[in-house]
N, C-alpha and C positions, 0 to 999 in steps of 0.2 A: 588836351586829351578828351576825346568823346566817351560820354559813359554808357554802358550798353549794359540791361539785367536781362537780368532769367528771364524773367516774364516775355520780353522784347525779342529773345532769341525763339521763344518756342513759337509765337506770334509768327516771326517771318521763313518757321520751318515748315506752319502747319502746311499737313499735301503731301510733303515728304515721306517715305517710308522707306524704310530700309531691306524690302525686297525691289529692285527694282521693278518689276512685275505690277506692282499697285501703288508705283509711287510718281508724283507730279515731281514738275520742278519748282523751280525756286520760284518765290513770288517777286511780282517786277520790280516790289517796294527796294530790293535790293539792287537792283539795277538803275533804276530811278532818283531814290532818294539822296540827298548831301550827307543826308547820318551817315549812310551804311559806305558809302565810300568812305568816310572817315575812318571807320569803323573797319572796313578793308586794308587801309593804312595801318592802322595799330594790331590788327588780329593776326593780319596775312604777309605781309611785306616787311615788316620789321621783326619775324621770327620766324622767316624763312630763309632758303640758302639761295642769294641771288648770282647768276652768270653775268660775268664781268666782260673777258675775255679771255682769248685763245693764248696757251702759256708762253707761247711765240714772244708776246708783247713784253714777255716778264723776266728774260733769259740774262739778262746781264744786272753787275750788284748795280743799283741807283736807279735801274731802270722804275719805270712809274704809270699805273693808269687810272685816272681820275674819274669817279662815275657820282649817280647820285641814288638811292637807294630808300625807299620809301620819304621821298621827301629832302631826304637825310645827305649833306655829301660828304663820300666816301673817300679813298687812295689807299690803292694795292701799291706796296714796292719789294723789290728782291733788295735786300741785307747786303752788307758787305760779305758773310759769311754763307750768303747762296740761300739764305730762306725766305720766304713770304712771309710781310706783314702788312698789314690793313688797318688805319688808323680813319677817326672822323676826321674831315680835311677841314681842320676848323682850326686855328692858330689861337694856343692859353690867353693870350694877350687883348687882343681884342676883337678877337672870332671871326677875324678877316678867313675866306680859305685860303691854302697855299699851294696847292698846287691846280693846273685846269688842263684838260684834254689828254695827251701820254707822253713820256721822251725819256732821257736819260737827267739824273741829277747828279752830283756828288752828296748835298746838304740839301735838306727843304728849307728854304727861305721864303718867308711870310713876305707879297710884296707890298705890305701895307707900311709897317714899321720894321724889317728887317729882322726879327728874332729868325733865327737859325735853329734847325734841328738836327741832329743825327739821322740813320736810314731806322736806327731803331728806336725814336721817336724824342729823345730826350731832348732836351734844350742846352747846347752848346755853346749860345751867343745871344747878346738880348742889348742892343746901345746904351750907351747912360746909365748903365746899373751897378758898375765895377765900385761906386762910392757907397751904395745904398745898403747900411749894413745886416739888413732886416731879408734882403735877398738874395733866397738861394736856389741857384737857377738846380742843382742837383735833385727838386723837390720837383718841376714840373716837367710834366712827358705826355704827348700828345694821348688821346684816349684809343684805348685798341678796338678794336674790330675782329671776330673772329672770320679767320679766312684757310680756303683748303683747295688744293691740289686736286684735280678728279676727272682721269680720264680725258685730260692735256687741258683741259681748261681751270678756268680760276675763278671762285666762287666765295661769296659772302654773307656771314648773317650778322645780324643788330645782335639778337638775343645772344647775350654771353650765355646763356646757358645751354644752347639750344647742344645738341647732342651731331657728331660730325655727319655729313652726309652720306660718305661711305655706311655708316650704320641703320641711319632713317633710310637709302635706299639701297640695302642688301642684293649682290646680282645684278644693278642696272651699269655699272662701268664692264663686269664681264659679258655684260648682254652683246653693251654696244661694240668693245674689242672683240666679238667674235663674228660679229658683222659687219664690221667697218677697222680690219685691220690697220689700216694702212692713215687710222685717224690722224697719230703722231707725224706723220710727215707730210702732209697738207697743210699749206700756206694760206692767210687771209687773201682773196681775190677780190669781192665786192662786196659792199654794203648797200641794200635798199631802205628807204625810211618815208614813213605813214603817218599820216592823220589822219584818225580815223573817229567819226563823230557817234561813239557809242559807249558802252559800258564797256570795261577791261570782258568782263564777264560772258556778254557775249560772244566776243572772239574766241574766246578758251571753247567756250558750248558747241560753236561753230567747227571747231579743229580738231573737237573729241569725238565728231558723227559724222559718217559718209551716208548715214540717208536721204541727206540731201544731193549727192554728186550727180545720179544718174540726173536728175533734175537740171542741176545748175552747174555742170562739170561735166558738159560733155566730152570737152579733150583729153579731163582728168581719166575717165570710165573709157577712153582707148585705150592711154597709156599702160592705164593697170589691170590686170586680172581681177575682177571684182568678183570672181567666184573662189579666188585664194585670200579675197582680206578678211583679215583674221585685226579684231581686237581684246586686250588683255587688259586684266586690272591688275596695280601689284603693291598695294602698300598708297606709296607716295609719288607710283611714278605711272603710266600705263603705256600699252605700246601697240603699233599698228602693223602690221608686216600684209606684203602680198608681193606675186609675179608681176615685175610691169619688164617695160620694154624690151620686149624678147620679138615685136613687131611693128611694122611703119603705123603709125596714130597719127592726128592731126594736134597733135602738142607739140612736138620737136623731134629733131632726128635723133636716132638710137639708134644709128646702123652701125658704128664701130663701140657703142657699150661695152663694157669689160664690169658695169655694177649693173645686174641685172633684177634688182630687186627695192619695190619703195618700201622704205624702214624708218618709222616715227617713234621717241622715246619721248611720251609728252611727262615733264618734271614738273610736280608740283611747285608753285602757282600756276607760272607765267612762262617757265620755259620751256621751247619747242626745237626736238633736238631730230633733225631729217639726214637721211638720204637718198638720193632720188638716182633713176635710169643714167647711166652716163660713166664719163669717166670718172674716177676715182674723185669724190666728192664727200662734203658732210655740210649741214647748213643748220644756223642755230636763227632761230625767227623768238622773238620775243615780244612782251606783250607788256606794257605799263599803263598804269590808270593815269590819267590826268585832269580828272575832275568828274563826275557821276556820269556825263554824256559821252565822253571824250576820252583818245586812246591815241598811246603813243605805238607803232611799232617799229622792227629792224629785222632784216633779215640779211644776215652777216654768210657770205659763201667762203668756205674754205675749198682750197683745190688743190690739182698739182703742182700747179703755176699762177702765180698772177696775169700770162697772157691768159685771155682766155680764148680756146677753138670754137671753131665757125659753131660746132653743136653747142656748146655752154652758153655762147654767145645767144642760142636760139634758147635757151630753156629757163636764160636767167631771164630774158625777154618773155618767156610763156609767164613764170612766176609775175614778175613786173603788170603786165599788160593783157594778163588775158586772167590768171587765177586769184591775185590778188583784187583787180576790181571788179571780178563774180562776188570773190567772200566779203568785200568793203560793202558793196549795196544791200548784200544779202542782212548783214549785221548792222548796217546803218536802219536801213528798212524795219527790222526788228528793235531797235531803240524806239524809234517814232511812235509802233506799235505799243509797247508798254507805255508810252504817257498818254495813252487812251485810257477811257473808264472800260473799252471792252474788253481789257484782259487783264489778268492777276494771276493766272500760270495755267502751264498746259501739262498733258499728258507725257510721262516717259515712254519711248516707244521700243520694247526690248523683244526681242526675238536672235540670241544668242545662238541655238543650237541650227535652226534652218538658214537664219542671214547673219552671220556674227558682222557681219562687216556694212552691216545696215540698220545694227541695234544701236541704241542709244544709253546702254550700260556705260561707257567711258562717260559720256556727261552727266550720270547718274552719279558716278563715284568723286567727279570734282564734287557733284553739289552736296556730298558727304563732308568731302573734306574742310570746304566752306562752313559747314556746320556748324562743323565741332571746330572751327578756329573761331567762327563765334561763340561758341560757349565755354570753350576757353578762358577768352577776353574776361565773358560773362562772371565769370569764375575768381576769376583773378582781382575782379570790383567789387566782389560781394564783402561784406563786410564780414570782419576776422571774427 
C-alpha cells in the first residue's frame, strides 16, 4: 500500500480551482510519477465500479467471465439460481486462480490442487482432507466481490462498501435507454486492443474535450455537427451528444443510418460508453493504467449481428486506423511533454455558453473527481 497525506494531496492539487473558469489542470507529477499511479490504484480502481462485460456473456447458471481489476483478479458467474456473483479468483488453498478468460462451468475447480467450489463460492471438495479432523471445508468460501446488473452490462467494485451504481449514477441508465433503445438486443461483434505509451489519465483528458478535433479530427468535425455538440457534467458520469451523420463526410458511409446521432456517456474512471452514426450500434472503449507511462485500451462493438456490413466494416476501420492513431500520438506526444522541466500544467480552457462543445469543463470535472479520490485515500491514512 502507498501512503499518501494531506499535505501531498493539496501539493499536487495546487492550480486547481473549483470554477472552472480560473482553474489549471492537474500537475504532470501525476501523470508522471510511480507514486501517484500507485496511488491511482488504491484511490481510483479498487473503489470504483468497473465494466466487465456485456450480460450476453452471463446468461446461463455456471456461465463465467474472468477479468483483472485494479491489479486484482476477479470472476463474475450466474448462480444456479439465475444471480450474479463476483468472487476474487484467487483459490483459499494456495491462491492459485481458478478460473481464466470466460465459458460455461458446473464447479469452479482450482487447476492447481483441485479444490472445488460451488457457483456460490463455498468449498464442496478439497483431496486428502476427508481424515483430517481439524477440517472443515463448511468454514471456507471464496471472498465476494460486489457486483451489479446495469443497463445490460456487468460491473464491479473491490470496495465492499461502496454504495450501488444505480445510486452514484442517478439517470445515467435512463439516459442511455432513451437513446439507445435497442441497447438490450445488440450482440458483441468486435473487439479492438491498444498499447498505448502514456498515463491512463491522459486518455480520459483527451476523450472529455473536442477542442482539439477541429484540429486533429478532421473526419471526426464532417461526421458530426459541431455546432450541436453539447457537453454535460453530472455527478459521476458526463455526457456528449451532437447531430452527426445525417450527410456524406470523409469518415465512412451513413447513407443507410437509421442512428443518426453521436452519443458519449463517459463513466467515471475509465469507462467510455458510445454511439456512433450507423446502424443500430453501442460501443464501450475502456481505458487501464498499466504502469505511470503506459495504457491498456479495448474498444468492445456491440451490434445487430456479428456479421458486420460493408458500412460497420468502414467505421470500425475509421475507429481502428484513422481516430484512434490521431488520439494514440496526440496523448503519446503529451506524455513525452510532461517529463520535460517545461511543463507542470496548463490552463483549463472553458467557454460553455458560446462553444460548449469546445470547452474543456468535462476534463475539469474528472480532475475533480481525481481530487477528491485522493483525499479520500488521504483521509483514510490519517491517523485515528
Amino acid at each position: 500500500m502507498t501512503d499518501v497525506t494531506a499535505d501531498q494531496v493539496t501539493a499536487i492539487a495546487a492550480g486547481y480551482d473549483e470554477d472552472p473558469a480560473n482553474s489549471m489542470s492537474l500537475r504532470a507529477d501525476a501523470y508522471t510519477e510511480p507514486k501517484w499511479y500507485a496511488i491511482d490504484q488504491q484511490a481510483i480502481f479498487a473503489r470504483t465500479w468497473q465494466w466487465i462485460c456485456h450480460v450476453e456473456k452471463l446468461t446461463q447458471p455456471g456461465s463465467y467471465v474472468a477479468a483483472t481489476v485494479a491489479g486484482m483478479p476477479v470472476v463474475v458467474v450466474r448462480d444456479r439460481r439465475g444471480g450474479l456473483r463476483a468472487f476474487y479468483n484467487v483459490c483459499k488453498h494456495r491462491a492459485h486462480e481458478l478460473l481464466s478468460g470466460s465459458g460455461t462451468t458446473r464447479t469452479i475447480v482450482c487447476p492447481y490442487h483441485a479444490w472445488t467450489y460451488d457457483l456460490g463460492g463455498s468449498l464442496v471438495g478439497a483431496r486428502q482432507t476427508d481424515r483430517m479432523e481439524t477440517f472443515d471445508k463448511t468454514e471456507i468460501c471464496l471472498d465476494q466481490v460486489q457486483v451489479e446488473e446495469f443497463c445490460g452490462f456487468v460491473y464491479v467494485n473491490l470496495d465492499p462498501t461502496a454504495t450501488p451504481l444505480a445510486e452514484q449514477a442517478p439517470d445515467l441508465a435512463a439516459d442511455i435507454t432513451r437513446r439507445a433503445p435497442d441497447i438490450a438486443d445488440l450482440t458483441h461483434a468486435k473487439r479492438l486492443y491498444y498499447e498505448v505509451e502514456t498515463n491512463w489519465k491522459n486518455v480520459i483528458d483527451n476523450f472529455l474535450e473536442c477542442y482539439h478535433c477541429h484540429v486533429a479530427h478532421k473526419e471526426f468535425v464532417s461526421l458530426v455537427d459541431m455546432e450541436t455538440y453539447d457537453v454535460k457534467t453530472h455527478g459521476i458520469w458526463s455526457s456528449h451528444f451532437a447531430d452527426a451523420g445525417t450527410s456524406e463526410n470523409t469518415a465512412y458511409d451513413v447513407s443507410d443510418a437509421t442512428v443518426t446521432e453521436h452519443a458519449v456517456w463517459w463513466l467515471w474512471p475509465n469507462t467510455c460508453l458510445l454511439r456512433y452514426p450507423g446502424r443500430g450500434n453501442f460501443m464501450v472503449f475502456q481505458v487501464w493504467p498499466d504502469g505511470p507511462g503506459r495504457t491498456l485500451e479495448t474498444w468492445d462493438f456491440f451490434l445487430e449481428s456479428t456479421e458486420l456490413n460493408e458500412a460497420e466494416e468502414q467505421s470500425v476501420q475509421y475507429i481502428d486506423e484513422v481516430l484512434q492513431v490521431q488520439d494514440i500520438d496526440l496523448v503519446e506526444s503529451v506524455q513525452r511533454g510532461m517529463g520535460t522541466p517545461a511543463f507542470n500544467q496548463g490552463r483549463i480552457i472553458y467557454d460553455p455558453e458560446r462553444a460548449p462543445g469546445l470547452s474543456e469543463h468535462g476534463v475539469h470535472h474528472f480532475h475533480g473527481l481525481v481530487l477528491d479520490a485522493y483525499r479520500a485515500l488521504a483521509g483514510d491514512q490519517s491517523p485515528s
